[in-house]
VMD Tcl script that draws the C-alpha trace (Angstrom):
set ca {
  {51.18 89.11 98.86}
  {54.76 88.72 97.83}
  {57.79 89.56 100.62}
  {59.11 92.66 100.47}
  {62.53 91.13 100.25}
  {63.65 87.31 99.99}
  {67.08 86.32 101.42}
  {69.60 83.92 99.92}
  {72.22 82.76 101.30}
  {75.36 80.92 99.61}
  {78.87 79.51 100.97}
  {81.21 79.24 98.67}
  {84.41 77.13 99.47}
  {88.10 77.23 97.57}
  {90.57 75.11 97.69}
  {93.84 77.53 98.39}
  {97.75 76.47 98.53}
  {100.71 78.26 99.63}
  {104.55 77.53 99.48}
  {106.47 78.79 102.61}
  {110.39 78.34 101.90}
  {112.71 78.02 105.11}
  {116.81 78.77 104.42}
  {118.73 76.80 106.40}
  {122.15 78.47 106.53}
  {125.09 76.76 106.00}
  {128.16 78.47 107.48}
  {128.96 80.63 110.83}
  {131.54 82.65 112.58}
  {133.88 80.89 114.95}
  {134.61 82.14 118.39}
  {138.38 82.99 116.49}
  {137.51 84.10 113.59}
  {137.00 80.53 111.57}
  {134.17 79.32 110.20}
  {132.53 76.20 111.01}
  {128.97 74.83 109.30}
  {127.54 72.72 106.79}
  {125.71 72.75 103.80}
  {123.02 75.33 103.30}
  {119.29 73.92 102.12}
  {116.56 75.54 101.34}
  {113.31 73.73 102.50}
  {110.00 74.36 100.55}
  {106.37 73.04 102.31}
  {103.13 73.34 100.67}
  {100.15 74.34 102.40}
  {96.77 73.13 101.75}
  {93.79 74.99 103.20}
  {90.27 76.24 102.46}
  {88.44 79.67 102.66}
  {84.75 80.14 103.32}
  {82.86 83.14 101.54}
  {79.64 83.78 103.17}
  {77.10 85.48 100.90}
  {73.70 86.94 101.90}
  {71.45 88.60 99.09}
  {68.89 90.51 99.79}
  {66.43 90.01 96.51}
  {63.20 92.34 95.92}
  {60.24 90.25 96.57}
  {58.49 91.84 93.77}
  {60.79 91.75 90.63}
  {63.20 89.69 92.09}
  {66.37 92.25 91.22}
  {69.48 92.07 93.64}
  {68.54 94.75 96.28}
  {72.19 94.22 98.37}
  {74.96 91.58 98.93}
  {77.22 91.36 101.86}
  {79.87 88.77 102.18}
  {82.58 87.41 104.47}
  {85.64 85.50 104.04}
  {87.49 83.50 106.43}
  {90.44 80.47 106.44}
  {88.34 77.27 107.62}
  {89.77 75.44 110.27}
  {91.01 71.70 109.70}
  {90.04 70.42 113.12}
  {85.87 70.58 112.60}
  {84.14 72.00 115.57}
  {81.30 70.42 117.57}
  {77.89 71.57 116.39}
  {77.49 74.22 119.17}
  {80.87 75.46 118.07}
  {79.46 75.13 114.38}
  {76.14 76.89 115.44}
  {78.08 80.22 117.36}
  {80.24 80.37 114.28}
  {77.89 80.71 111.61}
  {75.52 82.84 113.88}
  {78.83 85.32 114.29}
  {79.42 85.42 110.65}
  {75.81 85.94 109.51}
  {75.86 89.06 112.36}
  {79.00 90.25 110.96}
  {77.74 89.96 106.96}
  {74.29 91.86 108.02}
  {76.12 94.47 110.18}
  {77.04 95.93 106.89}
  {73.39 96.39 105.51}
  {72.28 99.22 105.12}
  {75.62 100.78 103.20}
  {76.29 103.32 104.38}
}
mol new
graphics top color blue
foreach p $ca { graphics top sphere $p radius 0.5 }
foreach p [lrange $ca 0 end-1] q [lrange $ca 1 end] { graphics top cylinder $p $q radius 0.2 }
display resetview
């Protein structure tokens, strides 16, 4: 006999950018009044980084329709984890997608 419901499960990865700007200022206030400085610059950096979508389906085992889908999304981190780090990690985000099931 067929499940009653099948699980799939699907990460999804972007790449993502973002420009941060930084204004330097050029110019103060003196202690009498002056002004004293340089040049003003503005500095632009571009930011690459991912995001992880975790997806879980839950697909009728019978007619294979889409029963429910949770998801979660997070940054990833540059510096890769060790595999127990790895492990807890994907174990927290797989609690955290099926807390949502049932909807309520």
């Amino acid at each position: 006999t067929p499940a009653d419901l099948r699980v799939r499960a699907a990460l999804i990865v972007e790449n993502k950018q973002n420009q941060v700007s930084t204004y330097h200022g050029g110019f103060w206030g003196g202690p009498w009044g002056g002004y004293w400085g340089g040049p003003a610059y503005t500095e632009t950096r571009t930011l690459d980084y991912q995001v992880g979508t975790l997806q879980i389906d839950l697909i009728d085992g019978r007619d294979g329709k889409l029963v429910w889908r949770g998801s979660a999304r997070q940054v990833l981190r540059n510096n890769a984890p060790n595999p127990a780090e790895r492990a807890a990690a994907i174990r927290e985000t797989v609690a955290k997608v099926l807390a949502q099931y049932p909807p309520r």
